[in-house]
PyMOL Python script that loads the backbone (N, CA, C, O; Angstrom):
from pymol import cmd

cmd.read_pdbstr("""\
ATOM      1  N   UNK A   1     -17.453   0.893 -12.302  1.00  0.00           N
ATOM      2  CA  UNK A   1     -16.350   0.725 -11.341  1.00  0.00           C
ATOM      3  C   UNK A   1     -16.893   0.379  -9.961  1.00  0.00           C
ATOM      4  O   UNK A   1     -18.013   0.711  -9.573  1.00  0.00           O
ATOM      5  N   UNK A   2     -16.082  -0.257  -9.315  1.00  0.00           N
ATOM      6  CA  UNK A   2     -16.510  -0.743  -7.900  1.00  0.00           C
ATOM      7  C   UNK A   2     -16.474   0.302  -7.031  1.00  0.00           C
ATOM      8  O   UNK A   2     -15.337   0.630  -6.691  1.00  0.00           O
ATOM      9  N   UNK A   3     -17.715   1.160  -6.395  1.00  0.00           N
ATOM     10  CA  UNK A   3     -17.621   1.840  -4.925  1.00  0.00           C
ATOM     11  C   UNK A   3     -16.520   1.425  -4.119  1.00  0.00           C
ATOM     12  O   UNK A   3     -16.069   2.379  -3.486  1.00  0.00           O
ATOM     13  N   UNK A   4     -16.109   0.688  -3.976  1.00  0.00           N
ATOM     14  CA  UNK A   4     -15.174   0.261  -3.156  1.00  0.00           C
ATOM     15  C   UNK A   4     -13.928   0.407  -3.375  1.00  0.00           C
ATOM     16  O   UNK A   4     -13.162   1.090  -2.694  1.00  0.00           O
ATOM     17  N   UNK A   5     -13.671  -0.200  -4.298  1.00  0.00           N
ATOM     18  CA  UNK A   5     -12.539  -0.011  -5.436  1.00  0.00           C
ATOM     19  C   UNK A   5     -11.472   1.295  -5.041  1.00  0.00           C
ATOM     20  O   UNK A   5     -10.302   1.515  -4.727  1.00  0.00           O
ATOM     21  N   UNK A   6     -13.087   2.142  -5.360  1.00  0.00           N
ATOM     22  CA  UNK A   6     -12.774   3.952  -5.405  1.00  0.00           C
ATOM     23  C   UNK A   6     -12.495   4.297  -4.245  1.00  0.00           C
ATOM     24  O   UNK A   6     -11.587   5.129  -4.237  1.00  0.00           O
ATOM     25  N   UNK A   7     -12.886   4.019  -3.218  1.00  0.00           N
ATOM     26  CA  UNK A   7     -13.066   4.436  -1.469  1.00  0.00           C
ATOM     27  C   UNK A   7     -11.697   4.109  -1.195  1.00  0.00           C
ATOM     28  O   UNK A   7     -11.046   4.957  -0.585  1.00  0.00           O
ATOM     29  N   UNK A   8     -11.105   2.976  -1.550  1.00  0.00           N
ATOM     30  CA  UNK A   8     -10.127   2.324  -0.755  1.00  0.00           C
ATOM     31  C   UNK A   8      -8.735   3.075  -1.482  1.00  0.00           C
ATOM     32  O   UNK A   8      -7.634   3.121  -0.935  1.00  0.00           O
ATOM     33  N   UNK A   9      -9.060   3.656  -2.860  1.00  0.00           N
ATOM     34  CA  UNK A   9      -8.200   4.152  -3.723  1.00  0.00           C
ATOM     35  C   UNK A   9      -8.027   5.456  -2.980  1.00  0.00           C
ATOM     36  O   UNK A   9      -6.959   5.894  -2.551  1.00  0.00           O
ATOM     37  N   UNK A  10      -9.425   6.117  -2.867  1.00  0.00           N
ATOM     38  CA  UNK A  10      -8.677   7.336  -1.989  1.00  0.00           C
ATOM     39  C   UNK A  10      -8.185   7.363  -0.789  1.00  0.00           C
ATOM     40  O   UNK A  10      -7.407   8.236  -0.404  1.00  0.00           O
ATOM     41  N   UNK A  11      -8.728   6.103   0.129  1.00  0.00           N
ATOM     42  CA  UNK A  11      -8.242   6.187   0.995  1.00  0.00           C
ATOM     43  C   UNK A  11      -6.691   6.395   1.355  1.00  0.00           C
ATOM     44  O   UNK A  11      -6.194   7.259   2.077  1.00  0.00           O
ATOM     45  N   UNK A  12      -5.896   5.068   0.446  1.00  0.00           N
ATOM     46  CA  UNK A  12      -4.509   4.683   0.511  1.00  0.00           C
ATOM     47  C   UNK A  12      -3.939   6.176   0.087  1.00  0.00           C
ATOM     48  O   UNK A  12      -2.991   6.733   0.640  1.00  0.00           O
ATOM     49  N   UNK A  13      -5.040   6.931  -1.473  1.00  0.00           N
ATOM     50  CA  UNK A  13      -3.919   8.366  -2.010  1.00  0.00           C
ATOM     51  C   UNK A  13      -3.966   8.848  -0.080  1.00  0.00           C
ATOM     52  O   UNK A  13      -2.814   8.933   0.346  1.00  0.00           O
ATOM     53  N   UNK A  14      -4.906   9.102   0.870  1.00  0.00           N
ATOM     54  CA  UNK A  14      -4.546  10.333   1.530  1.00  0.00           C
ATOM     55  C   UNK A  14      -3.469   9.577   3.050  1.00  0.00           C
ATOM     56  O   UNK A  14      -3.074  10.328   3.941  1.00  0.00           O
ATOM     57  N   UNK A  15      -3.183   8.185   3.064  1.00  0.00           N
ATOM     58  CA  UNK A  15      -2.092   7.863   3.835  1.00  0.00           C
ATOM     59  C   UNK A  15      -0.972   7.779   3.055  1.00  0.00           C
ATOM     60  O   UNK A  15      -0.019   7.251   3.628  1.00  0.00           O
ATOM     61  N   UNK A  16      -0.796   8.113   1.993  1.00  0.00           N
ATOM     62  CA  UNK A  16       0.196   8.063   1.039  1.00  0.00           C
ATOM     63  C   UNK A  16       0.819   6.651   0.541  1.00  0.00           C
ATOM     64  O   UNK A  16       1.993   6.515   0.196  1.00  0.00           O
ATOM     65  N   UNK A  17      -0.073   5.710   0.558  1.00  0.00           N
ATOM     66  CA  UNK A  17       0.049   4.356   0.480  1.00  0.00           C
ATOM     67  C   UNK A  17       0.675   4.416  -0.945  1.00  0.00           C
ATOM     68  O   UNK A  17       0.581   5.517  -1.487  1.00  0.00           O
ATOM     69  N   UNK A  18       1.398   3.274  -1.761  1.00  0.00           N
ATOM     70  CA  UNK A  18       2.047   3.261  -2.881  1.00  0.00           C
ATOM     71  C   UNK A  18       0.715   2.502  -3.288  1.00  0.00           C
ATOM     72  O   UNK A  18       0.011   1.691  -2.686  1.00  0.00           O
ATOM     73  N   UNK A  19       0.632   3.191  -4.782  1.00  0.00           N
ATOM     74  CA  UNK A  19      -0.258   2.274  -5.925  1.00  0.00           C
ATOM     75  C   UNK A  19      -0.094   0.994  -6.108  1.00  0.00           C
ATOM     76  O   UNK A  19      -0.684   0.413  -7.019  1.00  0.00           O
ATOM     77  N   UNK A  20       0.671   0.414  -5.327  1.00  0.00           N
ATOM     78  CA  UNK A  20       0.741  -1.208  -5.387  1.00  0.00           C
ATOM     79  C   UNK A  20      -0.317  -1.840  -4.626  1.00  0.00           C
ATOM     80  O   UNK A  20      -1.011  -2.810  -4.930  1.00  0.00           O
ATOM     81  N   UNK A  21      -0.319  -1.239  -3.757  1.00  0.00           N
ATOM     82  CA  UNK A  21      -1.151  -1.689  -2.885  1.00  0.00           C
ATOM     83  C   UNK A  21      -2.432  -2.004  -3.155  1.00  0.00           C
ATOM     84  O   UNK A  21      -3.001  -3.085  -3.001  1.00  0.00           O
ATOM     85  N   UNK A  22      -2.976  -0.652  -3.703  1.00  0.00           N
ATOM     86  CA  UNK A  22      -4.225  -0.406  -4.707  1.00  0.00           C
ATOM     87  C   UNK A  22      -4.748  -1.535  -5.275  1.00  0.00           C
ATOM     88  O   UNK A  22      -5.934  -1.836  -5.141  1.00  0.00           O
ATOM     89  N   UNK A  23      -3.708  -2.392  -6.098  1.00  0.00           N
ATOM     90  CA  UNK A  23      -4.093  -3.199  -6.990  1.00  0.00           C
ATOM     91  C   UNK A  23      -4.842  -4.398  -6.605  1.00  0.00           C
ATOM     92  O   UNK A  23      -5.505  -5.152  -7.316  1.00  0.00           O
ATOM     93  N   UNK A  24      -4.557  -4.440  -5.056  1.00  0.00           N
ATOM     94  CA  UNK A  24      -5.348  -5.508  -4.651  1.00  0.00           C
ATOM     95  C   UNK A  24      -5.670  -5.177  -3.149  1.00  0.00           C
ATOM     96  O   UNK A  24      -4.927  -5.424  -2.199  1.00  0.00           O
ATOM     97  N   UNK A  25      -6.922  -4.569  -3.096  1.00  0.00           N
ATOM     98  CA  UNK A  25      -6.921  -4.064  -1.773  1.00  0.00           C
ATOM     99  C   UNK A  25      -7.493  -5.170  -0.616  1.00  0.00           C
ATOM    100  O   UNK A  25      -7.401  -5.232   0.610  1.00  0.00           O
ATOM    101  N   UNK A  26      -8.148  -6.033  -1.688  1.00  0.00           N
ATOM    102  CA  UNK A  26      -9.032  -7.618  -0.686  1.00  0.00           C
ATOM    103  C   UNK A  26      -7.579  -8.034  -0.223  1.00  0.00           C
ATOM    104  O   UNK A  26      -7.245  -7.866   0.950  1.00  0.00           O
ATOM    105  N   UNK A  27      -6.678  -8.605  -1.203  1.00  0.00           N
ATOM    106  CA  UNK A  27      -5.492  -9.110  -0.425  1.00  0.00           C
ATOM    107  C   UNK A  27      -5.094  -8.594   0.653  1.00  0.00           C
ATOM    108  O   UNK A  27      -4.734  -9.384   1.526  1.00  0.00           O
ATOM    109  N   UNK A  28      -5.032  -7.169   0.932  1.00  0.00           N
ATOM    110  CA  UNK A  28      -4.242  -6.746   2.411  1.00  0.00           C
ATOM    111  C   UNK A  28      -4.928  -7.092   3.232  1.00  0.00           C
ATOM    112  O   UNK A  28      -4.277  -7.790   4.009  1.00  0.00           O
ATOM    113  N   UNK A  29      -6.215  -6.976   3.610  1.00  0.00           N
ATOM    114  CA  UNK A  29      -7.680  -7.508   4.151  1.00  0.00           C
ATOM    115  C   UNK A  29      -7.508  -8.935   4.561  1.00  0.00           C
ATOM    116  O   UNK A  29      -8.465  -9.569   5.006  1.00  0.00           O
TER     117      UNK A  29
END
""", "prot")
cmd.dss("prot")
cmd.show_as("cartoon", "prot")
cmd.util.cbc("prot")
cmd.orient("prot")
């Protein structure tokens, strides 16, 4: 799995970001 992937996954769980977001975190970027 991507380090990153994971980082950005927890990040969004602790702003309470929706799992959509998740799915493509380069896109918001």
């Amino acid at each position: 799995m991507n380090p990153t992937r994971i980082a950005v996954a927890q990040f969004r769980a602790v702003i309470g970001t929706p799992p959509l977001t998740a799915q493509a975190p380069e896109a918001r970027r």
